[in-house]
Backbone bond lengths (Angstrom), bond angles and torsions (degrees), N, CA, C in turn:
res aa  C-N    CA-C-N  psi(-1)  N-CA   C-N-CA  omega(-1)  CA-C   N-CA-C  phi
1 X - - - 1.448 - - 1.520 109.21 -
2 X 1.290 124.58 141.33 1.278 124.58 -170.91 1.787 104.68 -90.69
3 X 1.334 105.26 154.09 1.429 95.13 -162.10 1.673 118.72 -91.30
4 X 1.303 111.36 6.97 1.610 137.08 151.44 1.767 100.75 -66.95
5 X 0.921 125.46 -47.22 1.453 132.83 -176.40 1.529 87.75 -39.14
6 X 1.836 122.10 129.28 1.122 129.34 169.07 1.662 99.44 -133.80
7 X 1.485 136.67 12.65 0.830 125.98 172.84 1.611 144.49 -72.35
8 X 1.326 107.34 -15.50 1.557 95.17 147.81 1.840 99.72 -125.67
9 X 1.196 106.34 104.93 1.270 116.44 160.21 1.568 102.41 -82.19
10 X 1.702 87.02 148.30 1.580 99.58 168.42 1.422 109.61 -110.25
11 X 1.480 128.79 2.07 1.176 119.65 179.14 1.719 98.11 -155.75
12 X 1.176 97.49 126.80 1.600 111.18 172.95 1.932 115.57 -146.03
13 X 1.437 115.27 160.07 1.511 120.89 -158.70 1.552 101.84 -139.00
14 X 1.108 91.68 155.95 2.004 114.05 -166.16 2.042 96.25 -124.10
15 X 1.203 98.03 129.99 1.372 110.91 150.96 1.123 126.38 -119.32
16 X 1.487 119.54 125.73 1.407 107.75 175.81 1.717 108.29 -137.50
17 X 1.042 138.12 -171.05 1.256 133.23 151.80 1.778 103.67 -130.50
18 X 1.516 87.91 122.98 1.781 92.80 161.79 1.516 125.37 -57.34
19 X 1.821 110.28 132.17 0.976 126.89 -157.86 1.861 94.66 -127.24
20 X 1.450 94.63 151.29 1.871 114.70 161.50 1.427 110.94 -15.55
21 X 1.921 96.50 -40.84 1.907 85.81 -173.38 1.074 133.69 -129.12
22 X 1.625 90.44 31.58 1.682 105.75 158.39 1.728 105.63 -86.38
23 X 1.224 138.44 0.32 1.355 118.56 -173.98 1.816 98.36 -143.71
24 X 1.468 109.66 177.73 1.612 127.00 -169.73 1.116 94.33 -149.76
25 X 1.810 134.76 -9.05 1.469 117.72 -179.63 1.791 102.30 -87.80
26 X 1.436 100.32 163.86 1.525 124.33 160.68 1.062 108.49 -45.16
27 X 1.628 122.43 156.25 1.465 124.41 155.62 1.947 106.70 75.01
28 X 1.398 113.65 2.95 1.386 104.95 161.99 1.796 94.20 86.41
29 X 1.670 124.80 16.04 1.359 101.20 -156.13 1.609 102.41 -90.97
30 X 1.071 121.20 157.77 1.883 103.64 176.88 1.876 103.00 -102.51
31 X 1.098 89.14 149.21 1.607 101.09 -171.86 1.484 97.63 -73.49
32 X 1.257 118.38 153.84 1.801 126.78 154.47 1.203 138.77 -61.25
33 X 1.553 117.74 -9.14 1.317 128.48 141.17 1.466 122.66 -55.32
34 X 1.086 117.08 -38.37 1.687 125.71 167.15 1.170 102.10 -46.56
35 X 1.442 113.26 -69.38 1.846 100.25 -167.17 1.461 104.64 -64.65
36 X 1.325 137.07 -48.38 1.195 141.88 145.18 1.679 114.49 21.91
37 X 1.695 98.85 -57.55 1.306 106.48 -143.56 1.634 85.68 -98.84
38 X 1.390 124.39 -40.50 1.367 130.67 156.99 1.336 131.09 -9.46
39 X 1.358 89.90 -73.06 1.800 115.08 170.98 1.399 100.11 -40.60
40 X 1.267 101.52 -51.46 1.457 104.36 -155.54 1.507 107.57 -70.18
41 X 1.037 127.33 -51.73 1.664 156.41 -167.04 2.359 86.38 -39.53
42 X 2.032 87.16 -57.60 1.446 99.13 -154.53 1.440 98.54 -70.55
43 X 1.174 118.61 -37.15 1.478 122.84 -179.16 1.411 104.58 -55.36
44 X 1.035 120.36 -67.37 1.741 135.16 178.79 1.434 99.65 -34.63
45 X 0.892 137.57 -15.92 1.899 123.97 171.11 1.447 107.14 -99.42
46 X 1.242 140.22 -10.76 1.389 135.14 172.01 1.551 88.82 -76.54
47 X 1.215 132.81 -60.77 1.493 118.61 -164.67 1.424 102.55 -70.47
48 X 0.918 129.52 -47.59 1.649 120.87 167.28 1.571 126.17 -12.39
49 X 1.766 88.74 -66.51 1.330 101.51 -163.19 1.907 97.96 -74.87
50 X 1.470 110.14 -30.65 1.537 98.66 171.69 1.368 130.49 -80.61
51 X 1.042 113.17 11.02 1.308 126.04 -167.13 1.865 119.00 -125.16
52 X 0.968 88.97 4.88 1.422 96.11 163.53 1.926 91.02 78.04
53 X 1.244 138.98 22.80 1.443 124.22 174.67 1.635 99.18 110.61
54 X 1.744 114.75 -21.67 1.036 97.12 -154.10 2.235 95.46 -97.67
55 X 1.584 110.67 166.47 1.256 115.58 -174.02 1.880 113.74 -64.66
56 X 1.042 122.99 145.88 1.577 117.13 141.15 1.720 119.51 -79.15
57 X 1.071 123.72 158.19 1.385 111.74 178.83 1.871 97.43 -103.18
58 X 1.365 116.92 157.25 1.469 128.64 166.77 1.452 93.06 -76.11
59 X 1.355 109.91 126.77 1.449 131.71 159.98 1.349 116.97 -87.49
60 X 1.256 134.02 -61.24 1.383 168.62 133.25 1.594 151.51 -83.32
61 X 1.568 110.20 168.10 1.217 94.00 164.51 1.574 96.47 -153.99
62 X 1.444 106.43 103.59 1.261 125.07 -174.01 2.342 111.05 -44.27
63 X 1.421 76.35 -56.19 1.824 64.93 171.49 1.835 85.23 -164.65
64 X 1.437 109.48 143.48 1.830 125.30 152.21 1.120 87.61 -100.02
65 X 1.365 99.15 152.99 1.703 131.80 140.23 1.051 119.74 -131.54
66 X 1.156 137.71 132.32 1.845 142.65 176.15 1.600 96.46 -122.14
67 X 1.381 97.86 108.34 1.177 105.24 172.02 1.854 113.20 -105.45
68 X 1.197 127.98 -9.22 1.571 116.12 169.89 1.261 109.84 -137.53
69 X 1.656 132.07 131.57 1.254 128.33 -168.38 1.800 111.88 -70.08
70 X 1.288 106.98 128.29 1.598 110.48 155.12 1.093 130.55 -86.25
71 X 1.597 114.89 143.96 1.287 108.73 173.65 1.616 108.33 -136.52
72 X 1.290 115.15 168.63 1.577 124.10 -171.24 1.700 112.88 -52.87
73 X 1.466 108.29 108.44 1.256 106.23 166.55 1.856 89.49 133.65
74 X 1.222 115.85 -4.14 1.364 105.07 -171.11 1.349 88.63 -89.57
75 X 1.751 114.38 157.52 1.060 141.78 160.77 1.705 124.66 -89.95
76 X 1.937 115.96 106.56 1.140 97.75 -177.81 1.783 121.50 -108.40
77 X 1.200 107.34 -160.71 1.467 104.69 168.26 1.628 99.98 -160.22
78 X 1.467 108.61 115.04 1.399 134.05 -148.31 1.998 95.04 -101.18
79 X 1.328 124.73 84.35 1.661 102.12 -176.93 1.834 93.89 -101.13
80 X 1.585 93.22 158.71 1.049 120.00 -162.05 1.803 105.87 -122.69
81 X 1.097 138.43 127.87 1.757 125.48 -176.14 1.683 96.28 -178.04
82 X 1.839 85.85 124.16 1.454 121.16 -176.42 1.927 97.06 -54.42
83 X 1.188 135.92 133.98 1.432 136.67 173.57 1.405 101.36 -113.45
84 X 1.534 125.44 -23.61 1.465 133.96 -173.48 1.373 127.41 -177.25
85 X 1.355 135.33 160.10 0.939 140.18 -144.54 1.959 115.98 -163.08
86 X 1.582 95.63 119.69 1.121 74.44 176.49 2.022 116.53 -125.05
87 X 1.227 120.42 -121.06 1.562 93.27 168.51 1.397 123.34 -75.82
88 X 1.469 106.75 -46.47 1.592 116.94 163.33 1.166 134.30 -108.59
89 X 1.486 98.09 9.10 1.679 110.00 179.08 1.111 104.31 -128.09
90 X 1.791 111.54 155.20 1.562 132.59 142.87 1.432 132.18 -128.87
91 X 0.811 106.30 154.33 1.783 127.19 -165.95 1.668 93.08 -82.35
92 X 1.071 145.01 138.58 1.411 145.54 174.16 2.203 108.69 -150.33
93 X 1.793 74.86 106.22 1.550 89.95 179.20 1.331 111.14 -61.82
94 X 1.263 143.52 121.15 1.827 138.56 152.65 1.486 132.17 -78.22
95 X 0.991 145.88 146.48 1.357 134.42 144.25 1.529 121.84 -141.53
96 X 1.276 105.47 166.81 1.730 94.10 -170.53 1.417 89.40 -133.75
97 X 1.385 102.81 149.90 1.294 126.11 -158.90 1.588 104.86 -130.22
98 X 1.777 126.98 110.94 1.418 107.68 152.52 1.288 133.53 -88.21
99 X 1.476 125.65 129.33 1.194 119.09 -176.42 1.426 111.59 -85.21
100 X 1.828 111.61 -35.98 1.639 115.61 170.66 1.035 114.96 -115.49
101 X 0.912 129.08 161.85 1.559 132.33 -168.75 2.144 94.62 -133.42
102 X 1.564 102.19 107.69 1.626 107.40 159.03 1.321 118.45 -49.35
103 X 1.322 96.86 134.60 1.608 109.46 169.75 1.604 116.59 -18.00
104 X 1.108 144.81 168.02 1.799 125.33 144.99 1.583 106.15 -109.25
105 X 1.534 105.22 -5.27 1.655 115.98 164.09 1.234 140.76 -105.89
106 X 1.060 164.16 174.62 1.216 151.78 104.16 1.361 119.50 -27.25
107 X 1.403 108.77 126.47 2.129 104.77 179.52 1.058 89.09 105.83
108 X 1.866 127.93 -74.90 1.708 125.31 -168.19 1.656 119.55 -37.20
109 X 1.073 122.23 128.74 2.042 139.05 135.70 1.342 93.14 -18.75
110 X 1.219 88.78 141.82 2.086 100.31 161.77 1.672 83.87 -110.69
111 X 1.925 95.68 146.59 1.425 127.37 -148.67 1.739 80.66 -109.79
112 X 1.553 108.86 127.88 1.485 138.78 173.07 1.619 86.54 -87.95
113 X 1.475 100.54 118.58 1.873 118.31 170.64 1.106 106.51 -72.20
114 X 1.439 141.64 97.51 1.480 127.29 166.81 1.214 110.70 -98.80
115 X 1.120 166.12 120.46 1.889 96.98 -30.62 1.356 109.47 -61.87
116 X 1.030 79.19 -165.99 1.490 106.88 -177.29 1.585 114.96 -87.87
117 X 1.158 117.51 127.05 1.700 107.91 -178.48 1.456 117.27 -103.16
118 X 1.253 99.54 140.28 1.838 121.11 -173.99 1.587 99.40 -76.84
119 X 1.049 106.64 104.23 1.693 122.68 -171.10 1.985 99.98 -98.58
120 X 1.116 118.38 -37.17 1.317 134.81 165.79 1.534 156.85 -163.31
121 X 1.323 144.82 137.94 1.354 137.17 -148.44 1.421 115.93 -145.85
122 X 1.693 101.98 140.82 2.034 96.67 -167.37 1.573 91.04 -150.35
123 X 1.049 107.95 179.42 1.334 127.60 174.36 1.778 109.96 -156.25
124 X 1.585 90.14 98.20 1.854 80.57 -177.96 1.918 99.11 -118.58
125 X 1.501 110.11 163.25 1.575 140.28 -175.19 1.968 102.44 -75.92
126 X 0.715 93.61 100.24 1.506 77.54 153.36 1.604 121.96 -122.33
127 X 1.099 135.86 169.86 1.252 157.42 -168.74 1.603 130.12 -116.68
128 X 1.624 137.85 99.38 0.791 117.78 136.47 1.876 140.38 -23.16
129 X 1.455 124.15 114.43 1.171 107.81 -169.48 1.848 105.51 -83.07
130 X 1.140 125.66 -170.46 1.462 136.71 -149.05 1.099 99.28 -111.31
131 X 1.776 121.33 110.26 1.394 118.18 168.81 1.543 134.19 -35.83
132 X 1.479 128.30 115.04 1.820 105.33 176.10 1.163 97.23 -21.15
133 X 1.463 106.58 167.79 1.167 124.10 156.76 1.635 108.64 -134.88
């Protein structure tokens, strides 16, 4: 395999910054379906790239945890990495990472994470789907 070859990665990452329309709560907070959807977004390119273009489906989600609230304007970094594998399935570790942290005021700096803080963590199944036959 040539070492440009990135087609089955086992680990790949999402940047995004939360926006107005990732959330509907008060106070700018983003719901846990957001990261939810994250996971998912970052996961969805490992099966991509193994799959010739084509999707894995979400089977599961072995366990979330959200351990620090987000809110609109934070900057994350979403990693994604295969832990196991089975004939048509894999296990895919997540975590989300803030690098900035939004104001919680009006007037306030947004706060540079040094490190970076683990805002949330999952491990969900996905599935190769079943050739026609």
């Amino acid at each position: 395999m040539d070492a440009h070859d990135d087609t089955f990665l086992e680990r790949t990452t999402l940047r995004v910054r939360l926006g107005a329309q990732d959330t509907h709560y008060r106070e700018y907070l983003i719901p846990a379906a957001t990261i939810l959807r994250l996971f998912a977004d970052c996961s969805t390119e490992l099966g991509l790239r193994e799959n010739n273009g084509h999707y894995n489906l979400l089977a599961s989600y072995e366990r979330a945890d959200f351990l620090l609230p987000c809110r609109v304007g934070d900057y994350l970094e979403i990693e994604a990495e295969v832990i196991s594998r089975g004939t048509r399935s894999k296990r895919v570790g997540l975590a989300a990472y803030r690098h900035v942290a939004a104001p919680e005021h009006d007037g306030e700096p947004s706060r540079i994470c040094r490190p970076p803080e683990l805002v949330a963590k999952a491990v969900l199944v996905s599935v190769k789907p079943k050739p026609n036959a």
